[in-house]
C-alpha positions as a LaTeX table, in Angstrom:
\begin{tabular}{lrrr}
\hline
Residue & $x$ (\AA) & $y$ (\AA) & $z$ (\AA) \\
\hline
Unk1 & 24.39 & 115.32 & 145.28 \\
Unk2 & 24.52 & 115.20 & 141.01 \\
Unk3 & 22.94 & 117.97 & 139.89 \\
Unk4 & 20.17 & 116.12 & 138.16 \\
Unk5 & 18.80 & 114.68 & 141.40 \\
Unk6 & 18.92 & 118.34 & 142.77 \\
Unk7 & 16.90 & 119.59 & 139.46 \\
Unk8 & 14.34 & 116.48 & 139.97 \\
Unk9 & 13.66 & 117.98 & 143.85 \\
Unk10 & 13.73 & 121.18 & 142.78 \\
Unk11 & 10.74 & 120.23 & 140.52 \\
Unk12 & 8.89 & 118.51 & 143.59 \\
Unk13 & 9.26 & 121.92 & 145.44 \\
Unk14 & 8.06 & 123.89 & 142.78 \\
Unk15 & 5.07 & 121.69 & 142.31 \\
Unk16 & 3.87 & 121.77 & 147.02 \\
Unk17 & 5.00 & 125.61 & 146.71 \\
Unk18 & 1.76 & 125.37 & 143.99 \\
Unk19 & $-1.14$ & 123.17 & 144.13 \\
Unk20 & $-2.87$ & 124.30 & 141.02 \\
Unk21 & 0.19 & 122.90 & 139.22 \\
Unk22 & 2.56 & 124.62 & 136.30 \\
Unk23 & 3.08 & 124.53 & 132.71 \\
Unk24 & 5.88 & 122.00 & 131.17 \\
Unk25 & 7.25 & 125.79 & 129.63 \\
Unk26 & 7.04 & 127.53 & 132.88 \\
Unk27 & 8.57 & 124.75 & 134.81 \\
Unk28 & 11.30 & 123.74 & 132.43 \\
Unk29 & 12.34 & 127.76 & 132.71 \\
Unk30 & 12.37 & 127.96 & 136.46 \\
Unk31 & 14.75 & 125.14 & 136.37 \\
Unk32 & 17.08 & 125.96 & 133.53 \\
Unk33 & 16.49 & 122.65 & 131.48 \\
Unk34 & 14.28 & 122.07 & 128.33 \\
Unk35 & 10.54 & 120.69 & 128.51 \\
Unk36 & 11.68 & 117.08 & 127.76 \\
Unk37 & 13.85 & 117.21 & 130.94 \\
Unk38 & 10.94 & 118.33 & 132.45 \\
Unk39 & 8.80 & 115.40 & 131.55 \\
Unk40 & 11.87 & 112.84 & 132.37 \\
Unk41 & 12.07 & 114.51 & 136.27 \\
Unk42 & 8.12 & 114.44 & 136.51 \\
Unk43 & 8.60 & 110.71 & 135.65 \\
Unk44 & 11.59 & 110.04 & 138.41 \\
Unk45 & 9.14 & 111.67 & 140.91 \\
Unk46 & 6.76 & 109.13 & 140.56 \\
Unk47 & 8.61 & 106.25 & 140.27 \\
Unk48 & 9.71 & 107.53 & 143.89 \\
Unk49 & 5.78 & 107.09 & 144.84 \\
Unk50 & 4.92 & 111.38 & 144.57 \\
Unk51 & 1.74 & 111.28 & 142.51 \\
Unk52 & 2.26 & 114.02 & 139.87 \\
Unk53 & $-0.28$ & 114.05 & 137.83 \\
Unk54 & 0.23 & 115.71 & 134.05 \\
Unk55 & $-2.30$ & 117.60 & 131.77 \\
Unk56 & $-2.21$ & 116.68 & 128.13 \\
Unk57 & $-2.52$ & 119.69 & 125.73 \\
Unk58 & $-0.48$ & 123.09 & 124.40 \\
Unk59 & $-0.66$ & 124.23 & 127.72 \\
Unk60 & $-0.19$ & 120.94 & 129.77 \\
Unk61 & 1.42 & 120.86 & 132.92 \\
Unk62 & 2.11 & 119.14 & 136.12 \\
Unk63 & 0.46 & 119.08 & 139.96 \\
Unk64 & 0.37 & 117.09 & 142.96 \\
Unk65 & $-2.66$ & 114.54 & 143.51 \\
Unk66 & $-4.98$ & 116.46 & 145.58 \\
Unk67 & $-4.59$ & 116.45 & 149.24 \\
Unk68 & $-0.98$ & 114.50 & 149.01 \\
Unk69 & 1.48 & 115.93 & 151.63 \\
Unk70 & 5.30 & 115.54 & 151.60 \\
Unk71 & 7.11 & 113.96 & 154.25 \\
Unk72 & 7.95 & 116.66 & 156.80 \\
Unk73 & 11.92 & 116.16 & 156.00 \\
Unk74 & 13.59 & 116.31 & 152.94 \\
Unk75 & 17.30 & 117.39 & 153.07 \\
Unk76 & 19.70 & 117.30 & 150.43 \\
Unk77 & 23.30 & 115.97 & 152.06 \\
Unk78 & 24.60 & 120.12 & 152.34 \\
Unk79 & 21.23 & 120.39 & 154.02 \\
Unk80 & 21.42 & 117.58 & 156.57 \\
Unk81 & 24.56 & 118.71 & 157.69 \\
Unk82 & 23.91 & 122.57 & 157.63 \\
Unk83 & 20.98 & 121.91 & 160.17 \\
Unk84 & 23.01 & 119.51 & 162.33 \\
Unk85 & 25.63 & 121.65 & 162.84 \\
Unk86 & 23.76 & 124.47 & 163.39 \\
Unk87 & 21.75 & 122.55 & 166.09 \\
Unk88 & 25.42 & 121.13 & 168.01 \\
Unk89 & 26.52 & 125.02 & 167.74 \\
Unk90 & 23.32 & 126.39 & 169.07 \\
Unk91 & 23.47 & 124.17 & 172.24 \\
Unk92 & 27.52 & 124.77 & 172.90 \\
Unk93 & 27.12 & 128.50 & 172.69 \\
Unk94 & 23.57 & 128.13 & 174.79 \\
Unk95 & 21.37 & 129.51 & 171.97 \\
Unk96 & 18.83 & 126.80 & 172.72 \\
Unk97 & 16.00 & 127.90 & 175.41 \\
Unk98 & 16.30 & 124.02 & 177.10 \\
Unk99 & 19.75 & 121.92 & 177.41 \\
Unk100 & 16.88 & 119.04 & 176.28 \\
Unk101 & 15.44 & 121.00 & 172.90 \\
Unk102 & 18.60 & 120.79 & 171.35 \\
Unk103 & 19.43 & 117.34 & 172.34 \\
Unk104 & 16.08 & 116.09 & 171.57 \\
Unk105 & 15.61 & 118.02 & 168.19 \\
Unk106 & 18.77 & 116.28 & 166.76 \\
Unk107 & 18.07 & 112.85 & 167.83 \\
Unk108 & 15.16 & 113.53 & 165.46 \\
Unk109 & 16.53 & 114.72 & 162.50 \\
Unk110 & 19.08 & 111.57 & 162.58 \\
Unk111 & 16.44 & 109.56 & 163.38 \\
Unk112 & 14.55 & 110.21 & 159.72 \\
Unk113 & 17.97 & 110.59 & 157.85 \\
Unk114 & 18.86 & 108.31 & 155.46 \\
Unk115 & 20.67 & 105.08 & 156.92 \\
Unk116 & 23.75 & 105.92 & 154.39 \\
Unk117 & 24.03 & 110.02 & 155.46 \\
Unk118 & 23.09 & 108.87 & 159.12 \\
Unk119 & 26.08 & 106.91 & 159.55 \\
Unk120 & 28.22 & 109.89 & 158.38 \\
Unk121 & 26.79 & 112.64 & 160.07 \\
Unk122 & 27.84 & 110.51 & 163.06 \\
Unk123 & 30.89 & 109.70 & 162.21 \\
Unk124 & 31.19 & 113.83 & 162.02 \\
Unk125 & 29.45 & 114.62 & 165.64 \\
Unk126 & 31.19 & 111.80 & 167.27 \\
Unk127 & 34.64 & 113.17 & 166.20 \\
Unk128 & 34.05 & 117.43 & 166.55 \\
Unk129 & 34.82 & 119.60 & 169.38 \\
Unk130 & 35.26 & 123.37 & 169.35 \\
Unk131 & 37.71 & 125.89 & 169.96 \\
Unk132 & 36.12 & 128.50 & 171.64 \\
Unk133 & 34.88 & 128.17 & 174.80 \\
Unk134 & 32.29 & 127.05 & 176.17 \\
Unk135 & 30.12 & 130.27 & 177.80 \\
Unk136 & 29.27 & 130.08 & 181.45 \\
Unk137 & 26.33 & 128.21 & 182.36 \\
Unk138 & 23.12 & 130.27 & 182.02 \\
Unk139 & 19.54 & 130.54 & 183.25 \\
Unk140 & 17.22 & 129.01 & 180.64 \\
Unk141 & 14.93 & 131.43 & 178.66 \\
Unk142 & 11.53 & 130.16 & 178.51 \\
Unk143 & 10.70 & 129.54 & 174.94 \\
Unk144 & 7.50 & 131.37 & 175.27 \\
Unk145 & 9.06 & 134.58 & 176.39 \\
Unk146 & 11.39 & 134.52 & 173.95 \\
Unk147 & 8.99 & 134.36 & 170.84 \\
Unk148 & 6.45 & 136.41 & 172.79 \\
Unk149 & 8.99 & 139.30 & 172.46 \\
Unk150 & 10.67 & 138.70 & 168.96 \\
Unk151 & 6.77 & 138.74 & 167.70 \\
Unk152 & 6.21 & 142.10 & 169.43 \\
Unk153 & 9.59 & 143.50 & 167.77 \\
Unk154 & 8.47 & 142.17 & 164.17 \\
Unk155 & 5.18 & 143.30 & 164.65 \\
Unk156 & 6.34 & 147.02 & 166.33 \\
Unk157 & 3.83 & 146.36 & 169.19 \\
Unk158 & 4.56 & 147.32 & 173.20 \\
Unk159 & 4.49 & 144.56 & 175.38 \\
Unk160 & 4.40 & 144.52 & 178.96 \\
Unk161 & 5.75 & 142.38 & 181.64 \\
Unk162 & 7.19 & 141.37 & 184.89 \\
Unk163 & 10.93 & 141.85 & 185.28 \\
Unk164 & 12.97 & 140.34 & 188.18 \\
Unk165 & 15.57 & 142.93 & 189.00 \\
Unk166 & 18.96 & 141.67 & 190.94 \\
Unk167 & 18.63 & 140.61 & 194.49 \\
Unk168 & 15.28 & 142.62 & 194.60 \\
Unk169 & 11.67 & 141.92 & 193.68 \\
Unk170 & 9.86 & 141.51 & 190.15 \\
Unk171 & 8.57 & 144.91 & 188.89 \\
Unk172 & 6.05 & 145.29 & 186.29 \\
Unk173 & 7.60 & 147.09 & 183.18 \\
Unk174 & 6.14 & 148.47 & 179.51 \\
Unk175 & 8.68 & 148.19 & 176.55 \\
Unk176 & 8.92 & 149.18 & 172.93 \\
Unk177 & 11.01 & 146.00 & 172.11 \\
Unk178 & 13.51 & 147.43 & 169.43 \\
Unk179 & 15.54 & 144.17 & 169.30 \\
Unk180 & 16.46 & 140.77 & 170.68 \\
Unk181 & 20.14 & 139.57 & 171.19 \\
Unk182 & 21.87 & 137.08 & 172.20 \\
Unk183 & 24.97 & 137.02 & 173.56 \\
Unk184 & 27.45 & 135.80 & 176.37 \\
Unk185 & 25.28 & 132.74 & 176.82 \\
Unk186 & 22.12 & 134.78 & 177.36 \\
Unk187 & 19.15 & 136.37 & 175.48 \\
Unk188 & 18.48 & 140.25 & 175.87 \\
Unk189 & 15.99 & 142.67 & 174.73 \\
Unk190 & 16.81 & 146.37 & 174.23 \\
Unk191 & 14.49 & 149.07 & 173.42 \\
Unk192 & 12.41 & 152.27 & 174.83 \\
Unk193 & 11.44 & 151.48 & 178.69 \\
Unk194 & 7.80 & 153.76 & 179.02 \\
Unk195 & 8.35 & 153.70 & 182.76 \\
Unk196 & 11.67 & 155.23 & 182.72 \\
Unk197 & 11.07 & 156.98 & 179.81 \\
Unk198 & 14.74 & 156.00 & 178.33 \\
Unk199 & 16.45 & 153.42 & 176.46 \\
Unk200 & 16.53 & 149.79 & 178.61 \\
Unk201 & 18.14 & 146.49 & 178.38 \\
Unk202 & 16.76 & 143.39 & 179.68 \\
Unk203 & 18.44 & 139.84 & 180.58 \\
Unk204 & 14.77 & 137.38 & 179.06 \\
Unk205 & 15.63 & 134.84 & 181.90 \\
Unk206 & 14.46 & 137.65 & 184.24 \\
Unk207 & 11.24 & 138.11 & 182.50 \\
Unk208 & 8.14 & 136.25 & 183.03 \\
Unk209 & 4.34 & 137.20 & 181.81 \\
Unk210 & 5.66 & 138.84 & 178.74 \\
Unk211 & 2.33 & 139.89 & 176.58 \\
Unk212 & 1.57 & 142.17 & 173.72 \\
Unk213 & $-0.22$ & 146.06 & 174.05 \\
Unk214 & $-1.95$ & 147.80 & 172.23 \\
Unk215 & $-0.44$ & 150.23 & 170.13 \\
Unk216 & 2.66 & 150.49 & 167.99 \\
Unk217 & 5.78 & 152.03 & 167.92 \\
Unk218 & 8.96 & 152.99 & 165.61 \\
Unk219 & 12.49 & 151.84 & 165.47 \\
Unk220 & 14.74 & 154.94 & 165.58 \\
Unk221 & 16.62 & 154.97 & 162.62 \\
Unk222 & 19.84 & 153.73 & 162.33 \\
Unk223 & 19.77 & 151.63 & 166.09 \\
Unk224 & 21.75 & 149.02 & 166.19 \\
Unk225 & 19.96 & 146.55 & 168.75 \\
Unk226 & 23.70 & 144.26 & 169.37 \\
Unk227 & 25.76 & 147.35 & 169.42 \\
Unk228 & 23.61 & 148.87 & 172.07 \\
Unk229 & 23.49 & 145.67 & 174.55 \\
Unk230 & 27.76 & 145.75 & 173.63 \\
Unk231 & 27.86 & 148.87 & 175.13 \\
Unk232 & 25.51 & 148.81 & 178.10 \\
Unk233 & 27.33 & 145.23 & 179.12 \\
Unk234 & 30.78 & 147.62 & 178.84 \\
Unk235 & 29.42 & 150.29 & 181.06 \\
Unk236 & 27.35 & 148.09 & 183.42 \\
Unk237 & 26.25 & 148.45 & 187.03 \\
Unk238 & 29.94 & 147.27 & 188.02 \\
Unk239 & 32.12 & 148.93 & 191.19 \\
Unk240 & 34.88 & 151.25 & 189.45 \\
Unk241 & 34.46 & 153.27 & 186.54 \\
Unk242 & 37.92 & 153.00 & 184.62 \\
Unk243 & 38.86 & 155.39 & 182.26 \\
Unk244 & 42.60 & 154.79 & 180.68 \\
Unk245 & 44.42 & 156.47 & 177.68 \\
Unk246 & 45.94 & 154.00 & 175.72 \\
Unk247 & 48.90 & 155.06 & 173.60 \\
Unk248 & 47.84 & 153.30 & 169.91 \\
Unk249 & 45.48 & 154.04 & 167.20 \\
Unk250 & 41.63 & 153.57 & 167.19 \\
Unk251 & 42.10 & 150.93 & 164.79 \\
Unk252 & 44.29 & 148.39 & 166.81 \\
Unk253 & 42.60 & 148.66 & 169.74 \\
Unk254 & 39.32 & 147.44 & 168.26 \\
Unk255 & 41.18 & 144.30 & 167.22 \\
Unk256 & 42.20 & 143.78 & 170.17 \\
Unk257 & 39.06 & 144.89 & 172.90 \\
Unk258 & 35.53 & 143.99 & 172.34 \\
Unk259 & 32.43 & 146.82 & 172.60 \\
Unk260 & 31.85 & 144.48 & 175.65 \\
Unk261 & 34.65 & 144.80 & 177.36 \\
Unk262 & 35.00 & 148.49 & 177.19 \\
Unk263 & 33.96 & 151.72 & 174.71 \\
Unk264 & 36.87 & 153.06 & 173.17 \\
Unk265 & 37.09 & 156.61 & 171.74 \\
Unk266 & 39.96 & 158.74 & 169.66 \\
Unk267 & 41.98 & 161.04 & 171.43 \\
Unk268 & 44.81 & 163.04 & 170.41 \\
Unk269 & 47.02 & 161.44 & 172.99 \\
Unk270 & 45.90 & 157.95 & 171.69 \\
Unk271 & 42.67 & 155.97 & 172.34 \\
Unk272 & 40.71 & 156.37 & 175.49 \\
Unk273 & 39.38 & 153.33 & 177.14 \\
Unk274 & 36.28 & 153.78 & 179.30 \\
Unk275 & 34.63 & 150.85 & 180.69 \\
Unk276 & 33.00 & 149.61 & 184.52 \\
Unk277 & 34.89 & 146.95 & 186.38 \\
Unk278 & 33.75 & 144.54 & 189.39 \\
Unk279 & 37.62 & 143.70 & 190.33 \\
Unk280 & 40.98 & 146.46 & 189.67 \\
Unk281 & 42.97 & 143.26 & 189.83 \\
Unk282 & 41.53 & 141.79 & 186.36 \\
Unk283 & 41.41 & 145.48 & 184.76 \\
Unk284 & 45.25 & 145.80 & 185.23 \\
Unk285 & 46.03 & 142.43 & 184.29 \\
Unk286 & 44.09 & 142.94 & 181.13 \\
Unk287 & 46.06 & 146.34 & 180.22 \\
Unk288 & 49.34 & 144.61 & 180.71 \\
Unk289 & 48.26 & 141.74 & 178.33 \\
Unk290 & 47.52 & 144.32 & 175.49 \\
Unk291 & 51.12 & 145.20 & 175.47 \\
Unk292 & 50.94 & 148.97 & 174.56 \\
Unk293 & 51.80 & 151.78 & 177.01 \\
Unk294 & 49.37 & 153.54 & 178.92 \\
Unk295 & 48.17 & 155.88 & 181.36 \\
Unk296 & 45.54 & 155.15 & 184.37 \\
Unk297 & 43.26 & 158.16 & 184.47 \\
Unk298 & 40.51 & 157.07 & 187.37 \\
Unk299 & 40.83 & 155.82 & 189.49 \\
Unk300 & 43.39 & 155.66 & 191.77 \\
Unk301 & 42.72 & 152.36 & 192.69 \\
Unk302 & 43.57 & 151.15 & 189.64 \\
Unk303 & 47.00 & 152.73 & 189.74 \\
Unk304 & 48.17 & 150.60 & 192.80 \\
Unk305 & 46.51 & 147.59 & 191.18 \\
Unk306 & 48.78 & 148.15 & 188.31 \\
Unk307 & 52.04 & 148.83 & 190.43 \\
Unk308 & 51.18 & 145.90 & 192.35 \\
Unk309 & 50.71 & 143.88 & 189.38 \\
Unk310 & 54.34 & 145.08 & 187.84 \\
Unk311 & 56.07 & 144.68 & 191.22 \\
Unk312 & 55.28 & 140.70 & 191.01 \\
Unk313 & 56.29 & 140.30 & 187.55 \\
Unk314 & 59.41 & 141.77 & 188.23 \\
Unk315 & 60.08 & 138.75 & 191.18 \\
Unk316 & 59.03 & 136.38 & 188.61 \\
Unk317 & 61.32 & 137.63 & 186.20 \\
Unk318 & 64.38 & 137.44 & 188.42 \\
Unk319 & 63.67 & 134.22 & 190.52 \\
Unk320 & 65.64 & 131.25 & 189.46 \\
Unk321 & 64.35 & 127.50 & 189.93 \\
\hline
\end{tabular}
């Protein structure tokens, strides 16, 4: 977009941002041009049918007619695309609370583009695909639960609700919502549980009847809402607890294992991996991949998975076609 045409809508958002209007001066130094410019970008806007209106005088300005309202959408090319993309990546990762929402929300914003930046933004989305994989299919958040609790966390108010736990019945909960996050496909809220008097993560497609207390509450300093759902997801309600020493540095091994996967701590022997696992099979075959040395710790288990595991590389390694 020339930079003129940016200056000339940077003037028309200056002048809805402020009714009451501002001076040519004022206006021609929030824009970085002189006061004839000014007067030459006022004049674009209405040949484009905006009715500024001017005020003659040493202090004369500009302002909207009264009561005139902008067309809800006005996106620069950048823009247009910026919002699109952000709408395709929100429903491939599963960000959106409805498969529909994000389908529906950018057949609306194409809809209202111009015909010229339509046809490329389509020529774009027809022609992308991503790299990273698409998460596992989720439950769908309900949009009202999910702004119900990202207004109590803003706001630092309790809210209380009812919380489906796994395979069991709902229970009713009260929660000092320190954060939302989103990850894996799903939303999650983390904060200070009053009924178990400790620190609680919960899965929002599990919660229903979600409503503001009375009351407020403080964020501990320094809590990291995303680091703390990383590390309850590593240490979850799985089978085995797993701890293994891994013979590298700290460093490496956060390159190559997520907080989700596992929490990893320095030793003097190395880095020790701690982490819960449904399935020994998938824990050794993850170790091997990393392609360090290391030593099982607990549990046993684990050990045989791991022999097991080397035993049929071995046979794969000497069988001939």
């Amino acid at each position: 977009m020339p930079q003129s045409l940016g200056r000339v809508l940077g003037l028309l958002e200056l002048l809805q941002a402020t009714p009451a209007g501002h001076t040519v001066g004022h206006l021609a130094e929030r824009l970085g041009v002189d006061e004839r410019t000014v007067r030459r970008y006022a004049a674009h806007l209405v040949d484009l049918g905006i009715p500024v209106e001017g005020r003659r005088g040493r202090y004369g300005g500009y302002h909207l007619a009264p009561g005139y309202r902008l067309p809800p959408l006005m996106l620069t090319d950048d823009e247009a695309l910026a919002v699109l993309l952000g709408l395709v990546a929100g429903r491939r990762i599963g960000l959106a609370t409805t498969a529909t929402a994000g389908e529906t929300a950018l057949a609306k914003i194409q809809r209202v583009l111009p015909k010229a930046l339509r046809a490329r933004t389509d020529a774009l989305l027809s022609t992308l695909d991503f790299v990273a994989n698409r998460p596992a299919p989720a439950a769908n958040t309900a949009t009202g639960t999910l702004l119900t609790l990202a207004g109590a966390a803003s706001d630092r108010r309790p809210v209380a609700f009812s919380y489906l736990k796994r395979g069991g019945e709902p229970v009713d909960r009260r929660l000092d919502p320190y954060g939302l996050v989103f990850h894996g496909g799903r939303w999650f809220v983390t904060g200070h549980d009053h009924d178990r008097a400790a620190m609680r993560t919960f899965r929002l497609d599990r919660i229903s009847g979600a409503t503001p207390l009375d009351g407020t509450f403080e964020v501990p300093a320094g809590f990291d809402p995303a680091a703390h759902v990383a590390a309850g997801l590593a240490t979850g309600t799985w089978r085995h607890e797993v701890s293994v020493l891994l013979h590298t540095d700290l460093e490496q091994a956060r390159r190559r294992i997520p907080p989700t996967v596992a929490t990893l701590s320095r030793t003097d022997a190395g880095v020790r991996l701690t982490a819960r696992a449904e399935r020994l099979d998938g824990m050794a075959q993850m170790l091997a991949g990393l392609g360090w040395d290391f030593t099982v710790e607990t549990p046993d288990e684990l050990r045989a998975e791991v022999a097991a595991l080397a035993a049929r590389l071995h046979e794969a390694g000497r069988r001939v076609s």
